[in-house]
LOLO-77850 format. One record per atom (N, C-alpha, C, CB): residue in one letter; y, z, x; residue number from 1. Coordinates in nm, 2 decimals. Each point is the difference from the previous one (the first is absolute). Glycine has a CB too. Example, Ala and Ser with C-alpha at 12.3 -4.5 7.8 and 13.67 -1.06 7.14 Angstrom:
2
- a, -0.57, 0.78, 1.32, 1
- a, 0.12, 0.00, -0.09, 1
- a, 0.12, 0.00, 0.09, 1
- a, -0.12, 0.12, -0.19, 1
- s, 0.23, -0.19, 0.15, 2
- s, 0.11, 0.00, 0.09, 2
- s, 0.11, 0.08, -0.08, 2
- s, -0.06, -0.22, 0.12, 2
This chain:
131
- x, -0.78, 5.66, -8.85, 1
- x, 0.12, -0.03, 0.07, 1
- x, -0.03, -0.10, 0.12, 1
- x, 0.10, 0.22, -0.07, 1
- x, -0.26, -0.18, 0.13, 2
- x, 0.01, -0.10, 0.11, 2
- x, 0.00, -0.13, 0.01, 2
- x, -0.08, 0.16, 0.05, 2
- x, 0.02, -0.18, -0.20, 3
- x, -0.05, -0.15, -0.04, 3
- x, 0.13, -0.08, -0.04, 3
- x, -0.26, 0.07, -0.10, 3
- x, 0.37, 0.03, 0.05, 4
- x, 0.10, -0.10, -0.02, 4
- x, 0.11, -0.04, 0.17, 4
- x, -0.01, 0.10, -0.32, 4
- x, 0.01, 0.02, 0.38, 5
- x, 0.03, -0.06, 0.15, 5
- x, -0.05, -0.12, 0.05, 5
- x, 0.01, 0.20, 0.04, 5
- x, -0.15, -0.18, -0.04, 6
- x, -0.08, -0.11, 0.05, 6
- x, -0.02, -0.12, -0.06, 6
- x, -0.09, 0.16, 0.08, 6
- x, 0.17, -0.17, -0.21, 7
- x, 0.01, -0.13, -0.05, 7
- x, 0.16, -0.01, 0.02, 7
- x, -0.22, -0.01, -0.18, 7
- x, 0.33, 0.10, 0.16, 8
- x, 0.16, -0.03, 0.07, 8
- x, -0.02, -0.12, 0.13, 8
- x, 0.10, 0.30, -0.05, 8
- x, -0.21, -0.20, 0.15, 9
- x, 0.01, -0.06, 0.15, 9
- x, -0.02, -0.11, 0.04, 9
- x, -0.04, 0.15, 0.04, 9
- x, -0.10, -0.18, -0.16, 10
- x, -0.08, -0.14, -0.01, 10
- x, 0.11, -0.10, -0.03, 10
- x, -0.24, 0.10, -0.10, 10
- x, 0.33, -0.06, -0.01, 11
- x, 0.09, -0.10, -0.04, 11
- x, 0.11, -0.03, 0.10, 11
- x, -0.04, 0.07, -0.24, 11
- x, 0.07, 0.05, 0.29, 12
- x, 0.15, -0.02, 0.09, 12
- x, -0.06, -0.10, 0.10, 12
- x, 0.14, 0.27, -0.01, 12
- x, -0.32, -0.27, 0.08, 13
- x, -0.02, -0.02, 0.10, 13
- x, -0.01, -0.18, -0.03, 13
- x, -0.11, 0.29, 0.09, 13
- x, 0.04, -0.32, -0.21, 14
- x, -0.03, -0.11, -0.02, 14
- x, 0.04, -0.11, 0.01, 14
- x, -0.06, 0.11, -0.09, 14
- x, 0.21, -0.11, 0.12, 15
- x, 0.12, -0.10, 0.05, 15
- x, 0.03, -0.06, 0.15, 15
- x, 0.10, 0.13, -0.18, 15
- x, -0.18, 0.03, 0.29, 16
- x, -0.01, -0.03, 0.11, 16
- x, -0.18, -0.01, 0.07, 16
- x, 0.29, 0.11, -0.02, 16
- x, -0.26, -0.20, 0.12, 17
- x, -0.14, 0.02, 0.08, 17
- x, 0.05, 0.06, 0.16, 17
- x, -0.14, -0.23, -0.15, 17
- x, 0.11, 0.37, 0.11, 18
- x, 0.03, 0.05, 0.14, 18
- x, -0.08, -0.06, 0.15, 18
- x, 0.04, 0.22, -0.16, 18
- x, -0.12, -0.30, 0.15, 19
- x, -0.08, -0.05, 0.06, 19
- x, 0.08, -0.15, 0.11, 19
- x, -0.19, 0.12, -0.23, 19
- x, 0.32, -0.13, 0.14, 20
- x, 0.09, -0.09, 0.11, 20
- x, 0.13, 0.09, -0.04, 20
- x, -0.11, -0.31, 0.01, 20
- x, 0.10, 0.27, 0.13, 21
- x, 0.14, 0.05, 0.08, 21
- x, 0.11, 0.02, -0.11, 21
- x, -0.05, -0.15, 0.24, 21
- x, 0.11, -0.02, -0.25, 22
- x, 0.12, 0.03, -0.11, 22
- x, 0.01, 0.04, -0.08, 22
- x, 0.04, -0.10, 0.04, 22
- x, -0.17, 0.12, -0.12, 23
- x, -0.05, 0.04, -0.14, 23
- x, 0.03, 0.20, 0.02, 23
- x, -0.22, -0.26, -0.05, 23
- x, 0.18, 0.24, 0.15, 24
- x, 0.02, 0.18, 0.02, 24
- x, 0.14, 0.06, 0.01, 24
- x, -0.21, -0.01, 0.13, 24
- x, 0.27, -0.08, -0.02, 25
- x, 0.11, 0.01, 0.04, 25
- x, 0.11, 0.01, -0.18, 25
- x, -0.08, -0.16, 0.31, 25
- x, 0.05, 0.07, -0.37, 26
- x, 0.05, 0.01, -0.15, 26
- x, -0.05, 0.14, -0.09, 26
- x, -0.02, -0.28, 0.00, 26
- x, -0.09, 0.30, 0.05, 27
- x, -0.02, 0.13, -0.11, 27
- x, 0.04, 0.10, 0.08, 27
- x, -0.19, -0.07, -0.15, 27
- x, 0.19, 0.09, 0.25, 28
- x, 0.09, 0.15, 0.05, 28
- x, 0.18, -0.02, 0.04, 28
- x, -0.27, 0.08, 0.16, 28
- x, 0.30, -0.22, -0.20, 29
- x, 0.14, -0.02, -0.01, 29
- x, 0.04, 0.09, -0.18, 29
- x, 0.00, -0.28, 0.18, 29
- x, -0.11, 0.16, -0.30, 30
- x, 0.00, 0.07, -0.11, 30
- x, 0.00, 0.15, 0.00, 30
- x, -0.10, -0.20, -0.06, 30
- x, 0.02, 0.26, 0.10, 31
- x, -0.04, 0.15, -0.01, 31
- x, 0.13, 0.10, 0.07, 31
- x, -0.29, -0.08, 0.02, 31
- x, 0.34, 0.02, 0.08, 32
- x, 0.09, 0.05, 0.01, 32
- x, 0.12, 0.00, -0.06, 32
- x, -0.12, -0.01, 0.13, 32
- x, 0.18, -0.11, -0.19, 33
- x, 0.08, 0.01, -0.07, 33
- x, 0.00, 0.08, -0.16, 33
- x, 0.02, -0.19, 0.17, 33
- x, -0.20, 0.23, -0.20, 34
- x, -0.02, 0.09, -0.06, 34
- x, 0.02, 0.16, 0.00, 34
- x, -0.11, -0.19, -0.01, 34
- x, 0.09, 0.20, 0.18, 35
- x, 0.00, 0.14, 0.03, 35
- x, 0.17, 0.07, 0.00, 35
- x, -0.25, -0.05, 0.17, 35
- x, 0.32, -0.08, -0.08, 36
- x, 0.11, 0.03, 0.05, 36
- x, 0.08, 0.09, -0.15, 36
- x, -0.01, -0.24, 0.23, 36
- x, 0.06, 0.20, -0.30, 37
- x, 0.04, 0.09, -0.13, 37
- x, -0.08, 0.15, -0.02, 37
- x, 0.05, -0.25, -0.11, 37
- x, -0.16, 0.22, 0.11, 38
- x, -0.08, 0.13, -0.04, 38
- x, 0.03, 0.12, 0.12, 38
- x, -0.23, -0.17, -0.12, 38
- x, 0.28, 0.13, 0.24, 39
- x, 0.00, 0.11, 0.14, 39
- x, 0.14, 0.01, -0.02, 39
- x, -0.20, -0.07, 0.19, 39
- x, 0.31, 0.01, -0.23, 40
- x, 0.10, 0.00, -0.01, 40
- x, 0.06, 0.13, -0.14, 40
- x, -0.06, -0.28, 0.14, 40
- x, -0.04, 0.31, -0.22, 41
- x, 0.02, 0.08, -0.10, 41
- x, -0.06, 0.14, 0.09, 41
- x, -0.03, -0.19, -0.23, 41
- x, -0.04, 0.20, 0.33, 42
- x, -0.09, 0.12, 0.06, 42
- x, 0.13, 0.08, 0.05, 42
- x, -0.26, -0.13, 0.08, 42
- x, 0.26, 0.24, -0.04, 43
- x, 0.11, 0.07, 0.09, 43
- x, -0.08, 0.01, 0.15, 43
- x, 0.14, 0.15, -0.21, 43
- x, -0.28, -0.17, 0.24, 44
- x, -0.03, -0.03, 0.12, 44
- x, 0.08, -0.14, 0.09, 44
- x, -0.23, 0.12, -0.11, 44
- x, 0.19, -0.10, 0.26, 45
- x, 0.08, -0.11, 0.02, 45
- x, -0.14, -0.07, 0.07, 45
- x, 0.29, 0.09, 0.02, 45
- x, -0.46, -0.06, -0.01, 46
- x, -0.08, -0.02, 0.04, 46
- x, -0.02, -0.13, -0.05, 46
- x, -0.05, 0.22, 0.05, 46
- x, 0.04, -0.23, -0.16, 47
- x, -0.02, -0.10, -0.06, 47
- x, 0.07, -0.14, 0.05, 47
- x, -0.03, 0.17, -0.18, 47
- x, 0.14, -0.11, 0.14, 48
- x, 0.13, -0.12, 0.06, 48
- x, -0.02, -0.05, 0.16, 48
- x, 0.19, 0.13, -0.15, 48
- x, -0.23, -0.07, 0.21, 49
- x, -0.02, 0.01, 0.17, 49
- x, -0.13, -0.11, -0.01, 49
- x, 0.09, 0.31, 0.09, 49
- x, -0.20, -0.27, -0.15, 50
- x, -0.11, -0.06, -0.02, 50
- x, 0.04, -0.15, -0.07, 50
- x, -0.14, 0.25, -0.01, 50
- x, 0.20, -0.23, -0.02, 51
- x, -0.03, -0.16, -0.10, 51
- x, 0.17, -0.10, 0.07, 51
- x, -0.17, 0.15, -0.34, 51
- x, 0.19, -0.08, 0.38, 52
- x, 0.11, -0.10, 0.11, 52
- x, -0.07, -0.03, 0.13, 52
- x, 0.22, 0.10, -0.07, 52
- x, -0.34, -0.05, 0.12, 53
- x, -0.08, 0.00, 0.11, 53
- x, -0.08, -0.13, -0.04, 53
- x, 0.00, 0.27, 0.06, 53
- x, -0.07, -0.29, -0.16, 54
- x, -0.09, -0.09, -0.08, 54
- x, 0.11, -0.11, -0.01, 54
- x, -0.17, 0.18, -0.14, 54
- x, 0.30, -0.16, 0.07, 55
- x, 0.07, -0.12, -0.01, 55
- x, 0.02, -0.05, 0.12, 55
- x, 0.09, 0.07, -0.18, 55
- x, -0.08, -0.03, 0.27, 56
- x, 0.05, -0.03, 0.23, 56
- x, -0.11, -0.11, -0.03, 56
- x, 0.05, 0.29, 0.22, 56
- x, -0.20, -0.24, -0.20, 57
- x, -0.07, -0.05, 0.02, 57
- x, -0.03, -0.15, -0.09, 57
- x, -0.04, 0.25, 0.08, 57
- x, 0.10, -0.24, -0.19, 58
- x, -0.06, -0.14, -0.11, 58
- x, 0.15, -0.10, 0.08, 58
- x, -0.13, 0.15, -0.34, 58
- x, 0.21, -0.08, 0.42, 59
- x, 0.11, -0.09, 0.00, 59
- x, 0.00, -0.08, 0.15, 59
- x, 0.15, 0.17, -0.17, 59
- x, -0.22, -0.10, 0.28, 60
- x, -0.02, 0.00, 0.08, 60
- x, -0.16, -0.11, 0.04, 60
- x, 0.18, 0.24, -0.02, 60
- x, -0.16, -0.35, 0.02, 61
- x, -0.18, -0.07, -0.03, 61
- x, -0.04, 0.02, 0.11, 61
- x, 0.00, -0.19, -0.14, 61
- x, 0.03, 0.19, 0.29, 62
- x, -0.11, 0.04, 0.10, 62
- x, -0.04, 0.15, -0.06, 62
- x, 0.11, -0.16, 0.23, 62
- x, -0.05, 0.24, -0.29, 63
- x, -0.03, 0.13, -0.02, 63
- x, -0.12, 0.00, -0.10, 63
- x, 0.23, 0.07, 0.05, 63
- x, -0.23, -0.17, -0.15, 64
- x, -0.03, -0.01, -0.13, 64
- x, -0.14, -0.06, 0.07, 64
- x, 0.26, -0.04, -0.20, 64
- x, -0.25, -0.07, 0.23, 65
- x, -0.16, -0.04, 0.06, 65
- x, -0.07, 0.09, 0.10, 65
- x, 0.07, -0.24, -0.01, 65
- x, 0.00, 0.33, 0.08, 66
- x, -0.10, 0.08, 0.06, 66
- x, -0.05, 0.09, -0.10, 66
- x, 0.10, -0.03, 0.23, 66
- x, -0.03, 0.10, -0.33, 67
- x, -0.04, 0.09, -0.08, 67
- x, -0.11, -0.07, -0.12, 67
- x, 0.24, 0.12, 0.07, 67
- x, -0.21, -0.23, -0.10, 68
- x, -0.11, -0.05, -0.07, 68
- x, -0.09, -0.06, 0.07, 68
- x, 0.12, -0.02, -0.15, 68
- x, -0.20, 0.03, 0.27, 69
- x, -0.06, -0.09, 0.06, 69
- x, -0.08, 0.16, 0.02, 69
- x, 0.15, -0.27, 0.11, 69
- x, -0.14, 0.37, -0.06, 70
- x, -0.03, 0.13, -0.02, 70
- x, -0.11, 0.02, -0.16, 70
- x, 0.27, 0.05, 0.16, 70
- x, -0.15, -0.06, -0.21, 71
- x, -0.06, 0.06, -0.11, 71
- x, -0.07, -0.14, -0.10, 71
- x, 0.22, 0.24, 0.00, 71
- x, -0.24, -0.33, -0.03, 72
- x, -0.08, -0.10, 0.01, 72
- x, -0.14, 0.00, 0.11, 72
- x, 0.22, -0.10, -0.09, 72
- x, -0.24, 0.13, 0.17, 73
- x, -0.09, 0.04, 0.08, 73
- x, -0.08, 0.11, -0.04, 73
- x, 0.14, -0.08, 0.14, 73
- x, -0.06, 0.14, -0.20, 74
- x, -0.08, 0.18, -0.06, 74
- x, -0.07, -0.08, -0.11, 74
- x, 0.20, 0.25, 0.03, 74
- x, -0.13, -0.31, -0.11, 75
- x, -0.03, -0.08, -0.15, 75
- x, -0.14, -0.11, 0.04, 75
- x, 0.31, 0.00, -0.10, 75
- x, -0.34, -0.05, 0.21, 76
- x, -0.08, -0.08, 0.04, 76
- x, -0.14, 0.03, 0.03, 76
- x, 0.20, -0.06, 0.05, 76
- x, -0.22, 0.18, -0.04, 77
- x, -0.11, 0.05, 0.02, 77
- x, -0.04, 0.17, -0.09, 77
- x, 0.03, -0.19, 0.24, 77
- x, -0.17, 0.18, -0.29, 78
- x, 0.01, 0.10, -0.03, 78
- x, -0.04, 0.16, 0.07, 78
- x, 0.00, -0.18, -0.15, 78
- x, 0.01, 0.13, 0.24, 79
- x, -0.03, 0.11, 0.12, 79
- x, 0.12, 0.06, 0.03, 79
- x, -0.17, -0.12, 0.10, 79
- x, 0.16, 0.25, -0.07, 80
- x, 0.16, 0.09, 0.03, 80
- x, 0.05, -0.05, 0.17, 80
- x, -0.09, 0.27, -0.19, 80
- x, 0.16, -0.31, 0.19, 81
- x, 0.10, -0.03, 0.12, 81
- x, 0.06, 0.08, 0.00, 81
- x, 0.01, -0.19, 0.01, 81
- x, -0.01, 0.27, 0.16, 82
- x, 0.14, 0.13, 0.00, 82
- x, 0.04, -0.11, 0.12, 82
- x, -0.08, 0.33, -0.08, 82
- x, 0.17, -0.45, 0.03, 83
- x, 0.09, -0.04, 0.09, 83
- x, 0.11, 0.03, 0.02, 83
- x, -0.09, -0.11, -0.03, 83
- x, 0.13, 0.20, 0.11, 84
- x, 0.16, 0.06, 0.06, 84
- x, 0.11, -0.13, 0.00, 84
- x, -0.14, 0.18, 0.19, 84
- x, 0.26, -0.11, -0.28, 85
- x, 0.11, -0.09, 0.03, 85
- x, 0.08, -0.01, 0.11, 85
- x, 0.01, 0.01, -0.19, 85
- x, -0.05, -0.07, 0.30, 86
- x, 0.08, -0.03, 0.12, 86
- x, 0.14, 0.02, -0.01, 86
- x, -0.16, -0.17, 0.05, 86
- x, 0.22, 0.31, 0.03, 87
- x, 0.15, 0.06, -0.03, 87
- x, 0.11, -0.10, 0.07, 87
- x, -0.09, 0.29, 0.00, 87
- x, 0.01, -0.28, 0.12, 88
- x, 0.07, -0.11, 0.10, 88
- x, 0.03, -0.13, -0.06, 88
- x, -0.13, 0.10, 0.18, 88
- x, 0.05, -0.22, -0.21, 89
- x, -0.02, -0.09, -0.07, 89
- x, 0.11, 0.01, -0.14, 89
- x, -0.26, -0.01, 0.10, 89
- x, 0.29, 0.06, -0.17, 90
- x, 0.06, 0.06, -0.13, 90
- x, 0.12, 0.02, 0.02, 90
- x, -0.18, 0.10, -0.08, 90
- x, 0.23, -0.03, 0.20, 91
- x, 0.14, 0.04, 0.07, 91
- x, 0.03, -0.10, 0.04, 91
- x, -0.01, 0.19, 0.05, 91
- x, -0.09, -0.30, 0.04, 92
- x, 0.07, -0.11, 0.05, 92
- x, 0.03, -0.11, -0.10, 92
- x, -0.10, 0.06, 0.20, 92
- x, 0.04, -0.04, -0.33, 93
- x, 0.01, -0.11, -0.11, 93
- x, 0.12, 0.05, -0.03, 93
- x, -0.23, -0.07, -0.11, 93
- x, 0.28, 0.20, 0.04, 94
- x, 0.13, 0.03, -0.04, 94
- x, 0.13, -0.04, 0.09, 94
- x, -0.14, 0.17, -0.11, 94
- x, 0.10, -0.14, 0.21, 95
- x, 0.14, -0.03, 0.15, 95
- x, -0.02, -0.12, -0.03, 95
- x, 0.01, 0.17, 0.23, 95
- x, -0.08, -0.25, -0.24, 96
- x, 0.02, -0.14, 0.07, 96
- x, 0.06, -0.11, -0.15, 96
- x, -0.26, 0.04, 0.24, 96
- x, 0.23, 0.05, -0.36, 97
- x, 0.02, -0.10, -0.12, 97
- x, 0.11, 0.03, -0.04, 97
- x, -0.19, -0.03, -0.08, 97
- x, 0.29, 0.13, 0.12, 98
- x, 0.12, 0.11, -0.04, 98
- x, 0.07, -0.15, 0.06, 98
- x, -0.04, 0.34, 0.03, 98
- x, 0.12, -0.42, -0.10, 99
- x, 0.07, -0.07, 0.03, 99
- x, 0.18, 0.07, 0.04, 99
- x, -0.21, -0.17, -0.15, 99
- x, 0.21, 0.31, 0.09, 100
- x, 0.13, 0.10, -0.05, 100
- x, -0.06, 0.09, 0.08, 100
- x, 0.09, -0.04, -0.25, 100
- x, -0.04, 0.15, 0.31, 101
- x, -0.04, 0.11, 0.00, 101
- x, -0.07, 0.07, -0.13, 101
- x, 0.16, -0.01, 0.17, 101
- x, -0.27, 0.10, -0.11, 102
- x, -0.09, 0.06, -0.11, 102
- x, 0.06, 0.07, -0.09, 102
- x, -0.16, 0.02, 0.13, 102
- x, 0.16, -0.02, -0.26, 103
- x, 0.02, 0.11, -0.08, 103
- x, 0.02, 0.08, 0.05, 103
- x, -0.09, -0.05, -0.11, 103
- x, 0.15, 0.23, 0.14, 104
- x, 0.02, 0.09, 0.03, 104
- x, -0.16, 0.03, -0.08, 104
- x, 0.30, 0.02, 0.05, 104
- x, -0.35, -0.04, -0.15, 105
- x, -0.04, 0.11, -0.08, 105
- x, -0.18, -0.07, -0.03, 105
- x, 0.30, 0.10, -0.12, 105
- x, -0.31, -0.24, 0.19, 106
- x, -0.14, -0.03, 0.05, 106
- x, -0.05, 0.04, 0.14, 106
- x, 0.03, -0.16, -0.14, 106
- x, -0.11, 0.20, 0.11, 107
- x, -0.10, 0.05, 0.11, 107
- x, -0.15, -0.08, -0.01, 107
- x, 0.12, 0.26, -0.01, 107
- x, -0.15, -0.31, 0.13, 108
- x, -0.13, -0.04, 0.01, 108
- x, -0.11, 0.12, 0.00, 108
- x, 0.11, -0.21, 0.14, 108
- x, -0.07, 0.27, -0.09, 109
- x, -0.12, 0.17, -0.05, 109
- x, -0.08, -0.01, -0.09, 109
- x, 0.16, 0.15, 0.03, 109
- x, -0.01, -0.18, -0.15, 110
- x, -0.06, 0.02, -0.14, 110
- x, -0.06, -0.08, -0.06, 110
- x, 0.13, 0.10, -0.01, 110
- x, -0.10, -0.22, 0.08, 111
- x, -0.04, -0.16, -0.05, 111
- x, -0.19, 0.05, 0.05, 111
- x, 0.30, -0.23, 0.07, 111
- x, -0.29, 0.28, 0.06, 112
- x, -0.14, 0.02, 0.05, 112
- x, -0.13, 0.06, -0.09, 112
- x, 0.15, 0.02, 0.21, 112
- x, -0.02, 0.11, -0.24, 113
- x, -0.04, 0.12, -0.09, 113
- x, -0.09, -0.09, -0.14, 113
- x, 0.27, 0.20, 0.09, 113
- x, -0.19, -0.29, -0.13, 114
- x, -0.01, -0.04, -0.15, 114
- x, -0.13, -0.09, -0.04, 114
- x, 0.26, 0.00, 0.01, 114
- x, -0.25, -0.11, 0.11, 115
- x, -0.09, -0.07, 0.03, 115
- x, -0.15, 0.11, 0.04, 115
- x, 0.22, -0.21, 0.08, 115
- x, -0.24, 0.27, -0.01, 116
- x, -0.11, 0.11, 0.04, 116
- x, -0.02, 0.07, -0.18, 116
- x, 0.09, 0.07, 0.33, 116
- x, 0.03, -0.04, -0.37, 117
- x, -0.07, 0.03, -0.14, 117
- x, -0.08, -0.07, -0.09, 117
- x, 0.16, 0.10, 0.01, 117
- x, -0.10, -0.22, -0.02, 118
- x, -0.07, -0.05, -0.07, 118
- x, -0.15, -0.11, 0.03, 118
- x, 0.25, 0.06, -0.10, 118
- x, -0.26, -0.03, 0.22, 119
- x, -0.14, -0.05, 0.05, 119
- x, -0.08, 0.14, -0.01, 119
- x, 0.07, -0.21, 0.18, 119
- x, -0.01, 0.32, -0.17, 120
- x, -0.08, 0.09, -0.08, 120
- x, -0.07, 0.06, -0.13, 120
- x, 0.11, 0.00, 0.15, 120
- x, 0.00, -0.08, -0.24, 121
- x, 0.00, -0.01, -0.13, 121
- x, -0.13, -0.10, -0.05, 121
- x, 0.26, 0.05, 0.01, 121
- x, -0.23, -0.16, 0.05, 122
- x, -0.14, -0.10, 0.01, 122
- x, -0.13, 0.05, 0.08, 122
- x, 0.16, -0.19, 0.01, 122
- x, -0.15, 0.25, 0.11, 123
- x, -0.11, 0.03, 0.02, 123
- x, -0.09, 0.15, -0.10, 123
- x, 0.10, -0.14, 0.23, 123
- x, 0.00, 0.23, -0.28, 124
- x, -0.03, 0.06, -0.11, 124
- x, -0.09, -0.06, -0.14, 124
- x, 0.20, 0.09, 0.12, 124
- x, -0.12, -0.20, -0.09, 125
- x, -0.05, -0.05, -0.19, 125
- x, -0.10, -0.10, 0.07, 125
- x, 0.25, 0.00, -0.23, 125
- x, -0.30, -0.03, 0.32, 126
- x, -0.14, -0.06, 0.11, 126
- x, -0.06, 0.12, -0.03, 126
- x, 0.06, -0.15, 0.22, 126
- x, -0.07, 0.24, -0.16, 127
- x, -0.08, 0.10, -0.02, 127
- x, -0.03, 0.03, -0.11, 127
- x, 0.07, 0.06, 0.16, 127
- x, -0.01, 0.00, -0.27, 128
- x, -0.06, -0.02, -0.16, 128
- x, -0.03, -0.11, -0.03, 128
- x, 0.12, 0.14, -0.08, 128
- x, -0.16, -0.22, 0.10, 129
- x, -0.08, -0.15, -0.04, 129
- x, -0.12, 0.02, 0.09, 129
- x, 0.20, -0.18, -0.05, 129
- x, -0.16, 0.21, 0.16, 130
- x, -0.19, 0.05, 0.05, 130
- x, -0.04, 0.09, -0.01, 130
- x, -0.03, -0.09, 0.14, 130
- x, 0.04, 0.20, -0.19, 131
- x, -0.04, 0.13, -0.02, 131
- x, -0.04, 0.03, -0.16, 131
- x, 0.16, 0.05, 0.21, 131
């Protein structure tokens, strides 16, 4: 089973080079428009909360370049970086790009929350490559 994941991912991945900006920005637009249906069938609303948080962010480009400038950074070296996502910095990107008042139902918290996960996720799968 694993080998055919790992050739699904190879293929889905093969179209993008996460390595520039836009190219990324395209495959977590794609992926989402993958997820969004699938969370939409769930009776959780976690899901939904999470992946409208991710959408803020892809829509929002000062948001979007700090978050990828982050996580490109982790990708840049293979040494584990426990670089903290600046809350302050992150709140002031959201106030200042909210051309509308905020969503009721975004929170930079979570945007913080999300981002810190997944530089944990990387520095996880760092760690199983040196270990």
């Amino acid at each position: 089973m694993f080998p055919l994941i790992r050739f699904t991912l190879r293929a889905f991945l093969k179209t993008y080079s996460l390595g520039d900006k836009a190219s990324c920005k395209k495959f977590l637009t794609d992926l989402l428009a993958l997820a969004k249906p699938l969370a939409a069938q769930t009776k959780t609303k976690l899901d939904d909360m999470i992946l409208q948080h991710l959408e803020y962010i892809l829509k929002v480009d000062a948001l979007f370049d700090y978050f990828y400038k982050l996580i490109s950074d982790q990708f840049a070296t293979d040494e584990i970086i426990f670089e903290e996502v600046n809350e302050a910095e992150v709140t002031a990107i959201v106030e200042q790009s909210a051309a509308e008042p905020l969503p009721e139902a975004i929170n930079p918290v979570v945007i913080i929350s999300l981002v810190t996960q997944i530089i944990s996720l990387i520095n996880l799968i760092k760690n199983i490559k040196l270990n």
